[in-house]
Structure formats: C-alpha cells, structure tokens
Short mmCIF file of the C-alpha atoms (twelve columns), coordinates in Angstrom:
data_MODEL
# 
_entry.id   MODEL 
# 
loop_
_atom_site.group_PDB 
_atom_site.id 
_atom_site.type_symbol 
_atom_site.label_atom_id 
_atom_site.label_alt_id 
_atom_site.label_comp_id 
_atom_site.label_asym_id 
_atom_site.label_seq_id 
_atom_site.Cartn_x 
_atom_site.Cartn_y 
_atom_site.Cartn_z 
_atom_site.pdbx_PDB_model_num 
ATOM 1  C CA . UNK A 1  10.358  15.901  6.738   1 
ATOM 2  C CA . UNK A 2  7.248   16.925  4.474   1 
ATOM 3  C CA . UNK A 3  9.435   17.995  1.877   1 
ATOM 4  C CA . UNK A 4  11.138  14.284  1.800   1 
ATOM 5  C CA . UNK A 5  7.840   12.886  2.105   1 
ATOM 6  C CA . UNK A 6  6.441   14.078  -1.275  1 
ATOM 7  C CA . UNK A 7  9.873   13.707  -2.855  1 
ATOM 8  C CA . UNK A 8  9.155   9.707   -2.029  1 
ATOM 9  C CA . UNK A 9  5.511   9.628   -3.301  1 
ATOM 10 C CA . UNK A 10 6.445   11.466  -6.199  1 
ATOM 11 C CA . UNK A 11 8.996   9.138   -6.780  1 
ATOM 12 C CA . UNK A 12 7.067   5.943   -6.331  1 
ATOM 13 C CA . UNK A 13 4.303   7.858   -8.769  1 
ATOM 14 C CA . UNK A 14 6.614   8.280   -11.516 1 
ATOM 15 C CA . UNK A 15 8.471   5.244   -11.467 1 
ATOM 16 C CA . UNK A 16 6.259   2.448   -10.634 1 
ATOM 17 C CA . UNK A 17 3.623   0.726   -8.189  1 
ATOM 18 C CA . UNK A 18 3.241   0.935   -4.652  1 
ATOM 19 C CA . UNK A 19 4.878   -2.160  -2.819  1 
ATOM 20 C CA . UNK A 20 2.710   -3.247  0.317   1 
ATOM 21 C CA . UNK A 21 5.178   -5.085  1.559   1 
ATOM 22 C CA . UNK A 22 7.902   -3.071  1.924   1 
ATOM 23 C CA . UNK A 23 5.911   0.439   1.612   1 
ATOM 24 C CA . UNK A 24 6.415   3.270   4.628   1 
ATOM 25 C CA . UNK A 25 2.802   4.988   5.689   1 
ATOM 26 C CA . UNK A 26 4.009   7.887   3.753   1 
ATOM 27 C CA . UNK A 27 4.118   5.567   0.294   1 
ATOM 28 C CA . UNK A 28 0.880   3.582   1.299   1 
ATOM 29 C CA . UNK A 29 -0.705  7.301   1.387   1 
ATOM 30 C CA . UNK A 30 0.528   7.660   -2.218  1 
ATOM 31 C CA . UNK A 31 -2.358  5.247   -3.083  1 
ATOM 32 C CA . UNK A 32 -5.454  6.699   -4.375  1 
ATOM 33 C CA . UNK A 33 -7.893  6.763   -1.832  1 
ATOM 34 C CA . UNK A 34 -5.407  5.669   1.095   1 
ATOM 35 C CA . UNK A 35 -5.866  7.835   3.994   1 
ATOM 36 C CA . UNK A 36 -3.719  7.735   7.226   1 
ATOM 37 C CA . UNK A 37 -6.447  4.935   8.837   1 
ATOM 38 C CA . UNK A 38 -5.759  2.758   5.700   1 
ATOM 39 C CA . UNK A 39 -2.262  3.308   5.848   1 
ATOM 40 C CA . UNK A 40 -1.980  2.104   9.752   1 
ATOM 41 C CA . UNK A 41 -4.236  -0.807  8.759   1 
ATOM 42 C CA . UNK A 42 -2.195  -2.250  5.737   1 
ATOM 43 C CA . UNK A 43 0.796   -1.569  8.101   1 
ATOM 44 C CA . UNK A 44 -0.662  -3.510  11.179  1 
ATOM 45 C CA . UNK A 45 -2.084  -6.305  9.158   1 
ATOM 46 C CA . UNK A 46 1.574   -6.751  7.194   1 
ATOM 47 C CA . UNK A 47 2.767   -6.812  11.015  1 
ATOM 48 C CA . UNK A 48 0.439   -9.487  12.121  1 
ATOM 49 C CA . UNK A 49 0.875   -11.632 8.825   1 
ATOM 50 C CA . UNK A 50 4.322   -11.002 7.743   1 
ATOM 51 C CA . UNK A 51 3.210   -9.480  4.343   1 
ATOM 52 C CA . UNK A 52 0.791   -10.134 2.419   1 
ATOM 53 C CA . UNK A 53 1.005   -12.731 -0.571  1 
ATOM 54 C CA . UNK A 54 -0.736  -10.974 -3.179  1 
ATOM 55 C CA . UNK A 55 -2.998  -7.603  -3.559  1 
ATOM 56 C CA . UNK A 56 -5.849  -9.237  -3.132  1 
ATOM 57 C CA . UNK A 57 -5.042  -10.246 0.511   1 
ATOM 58 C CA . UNK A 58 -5.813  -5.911  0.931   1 
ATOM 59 C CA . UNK A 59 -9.701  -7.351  1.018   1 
ATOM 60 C CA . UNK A 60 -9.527  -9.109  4.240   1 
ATOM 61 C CA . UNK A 61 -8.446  -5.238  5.432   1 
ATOM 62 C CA . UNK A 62 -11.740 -2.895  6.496   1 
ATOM 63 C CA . UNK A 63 -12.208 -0.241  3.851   1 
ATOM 64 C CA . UNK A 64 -10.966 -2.112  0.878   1 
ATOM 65 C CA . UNK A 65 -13.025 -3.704  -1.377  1 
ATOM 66 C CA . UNK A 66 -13.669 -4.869  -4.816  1 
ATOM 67 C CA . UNK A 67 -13.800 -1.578  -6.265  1 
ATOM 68 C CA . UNK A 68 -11.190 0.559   -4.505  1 
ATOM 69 C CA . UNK A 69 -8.862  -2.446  -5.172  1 
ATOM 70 C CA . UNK A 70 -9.721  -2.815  -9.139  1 
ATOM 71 C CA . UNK A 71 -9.164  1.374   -9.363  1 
ATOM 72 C CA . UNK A 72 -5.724  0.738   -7.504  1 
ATOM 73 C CA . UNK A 73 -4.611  -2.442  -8.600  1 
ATOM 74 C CA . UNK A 74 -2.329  -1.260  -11.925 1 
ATOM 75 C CA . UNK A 75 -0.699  1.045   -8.689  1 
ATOM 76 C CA . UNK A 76 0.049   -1.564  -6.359  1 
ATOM 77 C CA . UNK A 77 2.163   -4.501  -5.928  1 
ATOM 78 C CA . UNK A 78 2.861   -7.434  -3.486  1 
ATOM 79 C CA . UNK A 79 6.617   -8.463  -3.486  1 
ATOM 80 C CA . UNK A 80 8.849   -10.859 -2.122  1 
ATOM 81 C CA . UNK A 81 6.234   -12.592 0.338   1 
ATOM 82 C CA . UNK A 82 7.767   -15.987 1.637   1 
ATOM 83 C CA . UNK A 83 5.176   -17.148 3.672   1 
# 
C-alpha cells in the first residue's frame, strides 16, 4: 500500500497539480505543507460542500491561509465544481 501511495504522489508531482476535488488523502498529502490533519480537513469540508469552487475556498479551512495558499497555489487545482 505505501509503495502505491508514493507511486501516486509521484505521479501527480511530475505531471501536474493537485485536484481538491477529486484528490485521495494520500494526493492532498502530496501538497507542500499538507499534513494528515489538513488532508482530513480538505476531505471533510469537500464532504460538507460538495467541492469546492475554486482554491481559494481552502481559506475558509483552519490552517490555510494567505501564505501557505500563494506557496501552493501553482500545485493545486479546483475542477469540475457544479455547485
């Protein structure tokens, strides 16, 4: 299982950004400075709201701000929200 895990993040590293909405805990760990709490937070938030309809939305979770969201954003992405 740990050996598919880091074949996934070093996928998503080398081939393009981080998708919040349709990202595993795993791939949300992938993001710099993304710990296991984060990770369960972006996951129960997109749970609660559906997804999220852009990165920015990540502010209104605890532990992400301004900063960690500017170092991240070229990283992440935000597809395919319908709400």
């Amino acid at each position: 299982m740990k050996l598919f895990s880091l074949l996934i993040i070093g996928a998503v590293l080398c081939f393009g950004a981080v998708d919040i909405n349709k990202a595993d805990k795993d791939e949300l760990m992938s993001i710099n400075g993304v710990g296991e709490a984060k990770a369960n937070a972006i996951l129960e938030y997109r749970k609660a709201n559906e997804c999220f309809k852009s990165v920015d939305e990540l502010k209104e979770i605890k532990g992400f701000g301004d900063k960690m969201l500017e170092k991240n954003r070229s990283s992440i992405t935000a597809e395919g929200c319908k709400k």
